[in-house]
LUMKOLPA-28124 format. One line per 10 residues: number of its first residue (from 0); their letters; for each residue x, y, z of C-alpha. Coordinates in Angstrom, 1 decimal, decimal comma, always signed. Layout:
residues N
NUM = a = X/Y/Z | ...
//
This chain:
residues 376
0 = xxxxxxxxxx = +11,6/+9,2/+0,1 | +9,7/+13,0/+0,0 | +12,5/+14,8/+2,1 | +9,4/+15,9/+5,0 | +8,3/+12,2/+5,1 | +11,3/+11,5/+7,2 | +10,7/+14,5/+9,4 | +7,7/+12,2/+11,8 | +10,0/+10,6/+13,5 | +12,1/+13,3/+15,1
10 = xxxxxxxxxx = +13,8/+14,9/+18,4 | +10,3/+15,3/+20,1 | +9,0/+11,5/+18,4 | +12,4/+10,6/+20,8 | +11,6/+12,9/+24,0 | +7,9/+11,2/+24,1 | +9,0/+7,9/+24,2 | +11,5/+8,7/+26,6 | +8,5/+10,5/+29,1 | +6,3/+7,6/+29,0
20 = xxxxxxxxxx = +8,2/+4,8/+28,9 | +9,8/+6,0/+32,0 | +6,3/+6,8/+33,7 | +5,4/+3,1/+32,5 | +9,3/+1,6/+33,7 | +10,6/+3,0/+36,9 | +13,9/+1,5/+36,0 | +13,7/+2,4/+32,3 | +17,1/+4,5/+31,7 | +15,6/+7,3/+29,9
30 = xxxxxxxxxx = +18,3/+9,9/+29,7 | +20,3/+7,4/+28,1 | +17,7/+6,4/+26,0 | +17,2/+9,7/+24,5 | +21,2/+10,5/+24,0 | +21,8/+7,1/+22,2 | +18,4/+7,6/+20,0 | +19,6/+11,3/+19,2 | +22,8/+10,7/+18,0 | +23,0/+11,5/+14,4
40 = xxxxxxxxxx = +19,3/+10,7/+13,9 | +19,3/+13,7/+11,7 | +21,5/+12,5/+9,4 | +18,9/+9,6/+8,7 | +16,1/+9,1/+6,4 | +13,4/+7,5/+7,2 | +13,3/+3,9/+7,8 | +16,7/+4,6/+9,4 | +15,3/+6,9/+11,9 | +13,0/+3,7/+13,0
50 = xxxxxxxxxx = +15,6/+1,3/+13,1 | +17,5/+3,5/+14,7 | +15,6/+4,9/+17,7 | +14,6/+0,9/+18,0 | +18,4/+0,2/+18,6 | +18,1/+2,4/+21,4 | +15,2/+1,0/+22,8 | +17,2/-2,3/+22,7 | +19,9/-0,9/+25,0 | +17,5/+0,4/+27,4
60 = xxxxxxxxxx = +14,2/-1,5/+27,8 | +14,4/-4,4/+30,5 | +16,1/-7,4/+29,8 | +13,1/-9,6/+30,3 | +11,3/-9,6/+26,9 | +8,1/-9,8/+28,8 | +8,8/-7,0/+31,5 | +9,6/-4,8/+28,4 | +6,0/-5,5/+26,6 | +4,1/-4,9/+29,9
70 = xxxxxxxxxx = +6,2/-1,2/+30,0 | +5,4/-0,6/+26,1 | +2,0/-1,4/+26,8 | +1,4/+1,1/+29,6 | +3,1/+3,6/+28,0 | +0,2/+3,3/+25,0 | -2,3/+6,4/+24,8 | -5,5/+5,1/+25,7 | -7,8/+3,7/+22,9 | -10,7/+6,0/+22,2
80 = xxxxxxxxxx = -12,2/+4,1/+19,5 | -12,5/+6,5/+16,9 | -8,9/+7,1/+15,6 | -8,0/+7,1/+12,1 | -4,3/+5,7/+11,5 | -3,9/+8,1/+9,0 | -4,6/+11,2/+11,1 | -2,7/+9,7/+14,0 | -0,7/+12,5/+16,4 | +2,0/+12,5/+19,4
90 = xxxxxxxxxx = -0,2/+13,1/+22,5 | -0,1/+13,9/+25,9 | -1,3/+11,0/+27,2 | +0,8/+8,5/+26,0 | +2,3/+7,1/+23,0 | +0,6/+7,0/+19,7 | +1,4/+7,5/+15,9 | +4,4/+7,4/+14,5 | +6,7/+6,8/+17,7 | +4,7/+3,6/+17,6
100 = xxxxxxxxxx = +6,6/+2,3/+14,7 | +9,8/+1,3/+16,5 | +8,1/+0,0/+19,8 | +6,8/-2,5/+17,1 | +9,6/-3,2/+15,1 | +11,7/-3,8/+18,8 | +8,8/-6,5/+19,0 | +9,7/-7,7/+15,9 | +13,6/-8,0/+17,2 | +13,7/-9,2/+20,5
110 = xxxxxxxxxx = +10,0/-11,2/+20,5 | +10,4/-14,2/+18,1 | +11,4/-16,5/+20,8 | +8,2/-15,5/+22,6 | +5,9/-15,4/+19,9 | +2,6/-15,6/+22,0 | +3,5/-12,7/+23,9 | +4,7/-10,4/+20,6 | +1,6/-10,9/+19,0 | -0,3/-9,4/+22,3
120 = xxxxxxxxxx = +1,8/-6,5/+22,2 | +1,4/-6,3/+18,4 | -2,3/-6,3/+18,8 | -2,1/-3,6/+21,1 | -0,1/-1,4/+18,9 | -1,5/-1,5/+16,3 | -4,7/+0,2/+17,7 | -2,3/+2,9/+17,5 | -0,5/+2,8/+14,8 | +0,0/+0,4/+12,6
130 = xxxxxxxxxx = +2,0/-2,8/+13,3 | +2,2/-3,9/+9,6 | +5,4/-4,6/+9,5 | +6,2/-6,3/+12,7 | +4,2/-8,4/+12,0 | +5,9/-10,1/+9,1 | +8,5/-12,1/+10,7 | +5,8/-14,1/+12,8 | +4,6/-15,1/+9,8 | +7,8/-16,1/+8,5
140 = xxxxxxxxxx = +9,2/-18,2/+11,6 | +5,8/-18,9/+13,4 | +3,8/-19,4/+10,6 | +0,9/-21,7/+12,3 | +0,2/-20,2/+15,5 | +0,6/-16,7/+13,5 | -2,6/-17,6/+11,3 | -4,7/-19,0/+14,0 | -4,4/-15,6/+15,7 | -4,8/-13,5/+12,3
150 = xxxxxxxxxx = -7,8/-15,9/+12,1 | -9,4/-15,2/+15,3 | -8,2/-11,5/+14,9 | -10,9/-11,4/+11,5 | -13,9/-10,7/+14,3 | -11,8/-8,4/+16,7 | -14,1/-5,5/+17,6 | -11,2/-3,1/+16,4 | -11,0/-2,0/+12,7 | -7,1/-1,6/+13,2
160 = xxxxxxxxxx = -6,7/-4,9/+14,1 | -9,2/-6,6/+11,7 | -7,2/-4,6/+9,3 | -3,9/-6,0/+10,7 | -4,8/-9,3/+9,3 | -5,1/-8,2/+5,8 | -2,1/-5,7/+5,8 | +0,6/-7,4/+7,8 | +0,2/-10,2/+5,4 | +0,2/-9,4/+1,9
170 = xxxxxxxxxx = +3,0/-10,7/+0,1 | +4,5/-7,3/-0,8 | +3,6/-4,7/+1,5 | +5,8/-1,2/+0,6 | +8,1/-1,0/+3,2 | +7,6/-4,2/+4,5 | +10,2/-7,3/+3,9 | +8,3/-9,5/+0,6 | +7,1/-12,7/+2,1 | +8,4/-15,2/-0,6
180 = xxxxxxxxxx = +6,3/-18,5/+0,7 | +3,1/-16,2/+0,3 | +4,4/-14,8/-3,0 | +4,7/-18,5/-4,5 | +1,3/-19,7/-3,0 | -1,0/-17,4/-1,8 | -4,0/-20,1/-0,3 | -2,8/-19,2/+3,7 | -3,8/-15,9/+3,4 | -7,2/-16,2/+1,0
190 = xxxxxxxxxx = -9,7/-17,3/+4,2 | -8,9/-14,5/+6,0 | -9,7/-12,5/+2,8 | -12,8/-13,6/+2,3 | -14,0/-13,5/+5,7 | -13,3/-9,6/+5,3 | -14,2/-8,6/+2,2 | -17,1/-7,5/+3,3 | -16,1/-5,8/+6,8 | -18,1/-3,2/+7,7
200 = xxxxxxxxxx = -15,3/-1,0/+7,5 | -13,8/+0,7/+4,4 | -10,5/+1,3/+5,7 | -10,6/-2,9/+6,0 | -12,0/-3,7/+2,5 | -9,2/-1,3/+0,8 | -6,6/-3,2/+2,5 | -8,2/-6,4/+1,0 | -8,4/-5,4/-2,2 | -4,5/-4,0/-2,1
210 = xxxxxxxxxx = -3,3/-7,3/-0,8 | -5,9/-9,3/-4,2 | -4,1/-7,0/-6,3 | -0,8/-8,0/-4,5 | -1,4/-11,4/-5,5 | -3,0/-10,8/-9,2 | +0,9/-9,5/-10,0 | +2,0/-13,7/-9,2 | -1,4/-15,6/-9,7 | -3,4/-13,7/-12,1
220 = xxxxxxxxxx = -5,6/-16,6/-12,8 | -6,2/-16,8/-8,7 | -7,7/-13,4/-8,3 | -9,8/-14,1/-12,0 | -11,4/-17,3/-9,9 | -11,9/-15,1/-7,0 | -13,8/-12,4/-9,0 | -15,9/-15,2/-10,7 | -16,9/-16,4/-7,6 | -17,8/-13,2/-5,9
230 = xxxxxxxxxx = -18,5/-10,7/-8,0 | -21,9/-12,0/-9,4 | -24,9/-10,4/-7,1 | -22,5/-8,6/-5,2 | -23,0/-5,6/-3,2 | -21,8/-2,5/-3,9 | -19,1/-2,4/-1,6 | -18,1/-5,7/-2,5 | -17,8/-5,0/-5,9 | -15,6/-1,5/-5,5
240 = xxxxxxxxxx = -13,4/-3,6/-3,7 | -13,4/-5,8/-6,5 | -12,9/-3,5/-9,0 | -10,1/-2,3/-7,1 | -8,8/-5,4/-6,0 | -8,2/-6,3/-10,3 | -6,7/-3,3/-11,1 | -3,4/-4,4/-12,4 | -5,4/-6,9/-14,0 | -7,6/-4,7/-16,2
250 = xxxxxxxxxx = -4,7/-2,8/-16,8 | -2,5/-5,6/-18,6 | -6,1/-6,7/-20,2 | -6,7/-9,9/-18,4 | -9,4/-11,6/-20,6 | -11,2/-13,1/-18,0 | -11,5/-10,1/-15,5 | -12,7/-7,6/-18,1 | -15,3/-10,0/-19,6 | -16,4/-10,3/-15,6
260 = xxxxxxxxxx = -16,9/-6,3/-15,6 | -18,6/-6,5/-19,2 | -15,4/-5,1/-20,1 | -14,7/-7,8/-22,8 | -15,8/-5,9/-26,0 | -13,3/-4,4/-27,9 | -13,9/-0,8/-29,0 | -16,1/-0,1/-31,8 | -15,0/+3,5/-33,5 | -12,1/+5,4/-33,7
270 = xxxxxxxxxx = -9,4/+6,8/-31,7 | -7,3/+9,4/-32,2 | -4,9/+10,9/-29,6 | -2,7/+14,2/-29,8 | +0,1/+15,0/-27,1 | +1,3/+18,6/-26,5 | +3,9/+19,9/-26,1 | +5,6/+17,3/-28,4 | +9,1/+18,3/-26,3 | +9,9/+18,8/-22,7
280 = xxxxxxxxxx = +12,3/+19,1/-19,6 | +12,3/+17,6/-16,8 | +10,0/+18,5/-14,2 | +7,1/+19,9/-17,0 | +4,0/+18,3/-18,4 | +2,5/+16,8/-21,6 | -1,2/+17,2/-21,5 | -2,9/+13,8/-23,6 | -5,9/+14,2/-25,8 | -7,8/+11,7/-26,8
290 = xxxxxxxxxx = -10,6/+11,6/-29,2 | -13,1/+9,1/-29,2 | -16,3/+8,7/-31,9 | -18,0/+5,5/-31,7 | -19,8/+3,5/-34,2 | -21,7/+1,2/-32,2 | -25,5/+1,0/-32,3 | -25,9/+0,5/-28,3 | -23,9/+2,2/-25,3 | -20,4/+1,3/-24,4
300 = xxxxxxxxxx = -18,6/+1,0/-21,5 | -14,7/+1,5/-21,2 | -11,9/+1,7/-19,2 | -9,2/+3,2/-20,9 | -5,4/+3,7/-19,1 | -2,6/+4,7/-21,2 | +1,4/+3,5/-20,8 | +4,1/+5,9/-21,1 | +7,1/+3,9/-22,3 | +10,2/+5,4/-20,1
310 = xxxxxxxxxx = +13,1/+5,7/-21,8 | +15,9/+3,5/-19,8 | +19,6/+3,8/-19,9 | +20,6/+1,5/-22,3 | +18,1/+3,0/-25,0 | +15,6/+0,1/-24,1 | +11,9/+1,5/-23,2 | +9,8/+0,4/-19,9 | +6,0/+0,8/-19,9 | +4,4/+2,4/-17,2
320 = xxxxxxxxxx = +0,4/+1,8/-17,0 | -1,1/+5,1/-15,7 | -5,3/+5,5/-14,7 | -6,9/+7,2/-17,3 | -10,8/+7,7/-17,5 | -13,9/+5,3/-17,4 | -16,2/+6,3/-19,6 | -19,8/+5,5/-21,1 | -20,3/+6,6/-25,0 | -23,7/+6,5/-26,4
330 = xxxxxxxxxx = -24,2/+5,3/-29,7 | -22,9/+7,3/-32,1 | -21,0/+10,1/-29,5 | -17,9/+11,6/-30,2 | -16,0/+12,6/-26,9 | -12,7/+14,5/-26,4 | -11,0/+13,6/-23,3 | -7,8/+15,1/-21,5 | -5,7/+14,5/-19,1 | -2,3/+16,3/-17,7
340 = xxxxxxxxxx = +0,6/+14,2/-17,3 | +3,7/+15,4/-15,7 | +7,3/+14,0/-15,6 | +8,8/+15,1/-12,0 | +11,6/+13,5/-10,6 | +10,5/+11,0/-8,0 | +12,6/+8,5/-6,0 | +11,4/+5,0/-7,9 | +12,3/+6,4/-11,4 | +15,4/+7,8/-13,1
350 = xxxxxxxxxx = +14,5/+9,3/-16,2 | +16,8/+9,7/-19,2 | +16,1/+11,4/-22,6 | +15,1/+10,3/-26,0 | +11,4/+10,1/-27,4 | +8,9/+8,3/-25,5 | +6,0/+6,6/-26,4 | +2,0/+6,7/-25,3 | -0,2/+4,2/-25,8 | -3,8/+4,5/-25,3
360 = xxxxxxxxxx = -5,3/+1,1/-24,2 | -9,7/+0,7/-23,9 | -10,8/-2,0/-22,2 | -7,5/-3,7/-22,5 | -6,4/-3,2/-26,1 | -3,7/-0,4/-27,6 | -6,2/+1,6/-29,7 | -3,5/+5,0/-30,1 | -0,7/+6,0/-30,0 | +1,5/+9,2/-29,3
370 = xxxxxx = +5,6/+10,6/-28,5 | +6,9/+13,3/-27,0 | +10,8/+13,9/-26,5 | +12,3/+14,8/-23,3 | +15,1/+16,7/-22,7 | +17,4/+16,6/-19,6
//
């Protein structure tokens, strides 16, 4: 976790919570509330500092689950209607952004018995900010009434919510707990998918097509029927979210997803690829080029990604499948491409030395290959 990410929920994300939940509660213990959320928040990283400041809300809010939801709710900022989640802020006026996320996951703790009620609150919250993963264990223990309201939800006038319904429920959300009964079969989730595949919003659409390539990781052959069946005369939103929806797939070379794309035809020419510097350290770059002269006799299309083969502990090697370009060649062209690719430490990788690999892979196929050694 980047050490400033944890920094949004802070001392002030505590003292505005504290403010407007008491203006909202009358009885709401706020001076307790802020010294138990406080305490050694600091120490915390970030999912911590959520849980965390949520234990406090436990200890504090009403007793009566209900009661409590009525006092998150009026401590809400008011909806505006044009807020971006992603450029969501503490204000004055009440609570919104990141202090959201542990009103929601309280929800998430305290509401399962009243299911019909969470889901209210939920759909209130997540107007400012998102209530992804609160959402999750609805699905899990309430599972019928959950997807009637995610299916009534698909027409809500609010892109947050609409969103909501594509989010909260992909299989495995980042951050979010993996639903295993939508991991093993997927058809719950696929009406509400293609009732908003083509939302008017783009901020929607992106979330579908990152829960389709959620599921292309379990059901591969799933999201090839779904591209079949809506890809031909799409529009051109539809098919970016397509495009982006199969990603995973076009980069493991799923037949039938490139052949939908026209993607099928291996390429004709040559390839040759040159990687310098051919040694490293840790925290420097490799910059990859990659020559490409064709000898078709009509214009090609290609993706081409490349997989850098990490070297593990044991000696063993782990591809990694990186974008690359997308390209059109006339007949005949010869093209140089480049790209930068730099090994910094990062919290999802430990990297160890030895010589690592590069493959080069157009339109699905390992046309080059390259090493470099790094040194640590």
């Amino acid at each position: 976790m980047p050490e400033s990410l944890k920094h949004l929920i802070h001392a002030g994300t505590v003292d505005a919570a504290a403010h407007h939940l008491a203006r909202a509660c009358p009885d709401f213990d706020a001076r307790r509330f802020r010294r138990l959320a406080s305490q050694g928040l600091e120490a915390l990283e970030f999912k911590a500092r959520a849980r965390h400041v949520c234990s406090a809300l436990e200890a504090t809010l009403p007793s009566d689950f209900a009661a409590s939801c009525d006092a998150i709710e009026a401590a809400l900022a008011p909806v505006r209607g044009d807020e971006a989640l992603s450029a969501l802020y503490e204000r004055d006026d009440g609570l919104s952004g990141w202090v959201v996320w542990p009103l929601s996951e309280y929800v998430a703790r305290r509401g399962l018995d009243a299911p019909k009620r969470s889901l209210v609150a939920l759909h209130a919250m997540t107007k400012r900010f998102s209530a992804e993963w609160a959402l999750r264990p609805f699905i899990e223990h309430h599972p019928a009434l959950t997807f009637e309201t995610l299916t009534r939800w698909t027409r809500d006038p609010s892109e947050h919510v609409r969103r909501l319904v594509s989010e909260g429920s992909r299989p495995r959300l980042p951050w979010g707990q993996q639903l295993k009964s939508l991991i093993a079969d997927p058809s719950p989730t696929l009406p509400l998918l293609e009732r908003l595949q083509d939302d008017e919003s783009e901020y929607v659409r992106r979330s579908v097509a990152n829960h389709l390539n959620d599921i292309a990781k379990d059901h591969p052959d799933r999201v090839a029927d779904w591209l079949e069946r809506h890809l031909p005369d799409a529009p051109a939103p539809r098919r970016a979210l397509l495009r982006h929806a199969c990603r995973t797939l076009v980069k493991r070379g799923d037949r039938r997803v490139l052949e939908a794309f026209g993607l099928g035809r291996p390429f004709a020419g040559e390839t040759v690829l040159k990687i310098s510097p051919r040694r490293i350290g840790l925290g420097e770059a490799v910059t990859l080029s990659l020559v490409l002269r064709t000898r078709a006799k009509r214009a090609q299309t290609l993706v081409i990604d490349y997989a850098v083969h990490h070297v593990k502990a044991n000696g063993e090697t782990s591809p990694k499948v990186f974008k690359g370009w997308n390209v059109t060649l006339t007949p005949g062209e010869t093209r140089t491409l480049a790209k930068r690719h730099a090994i910094k430490p990062i919290t999802t990788r430990t990297y160890h030395p030895g010589r690592h690999l590069v493959d080069v892979r157009i339109n699905g196929k390992v046309c080059a290959e390259g090493r470099f050694e790094l040194e640590i």
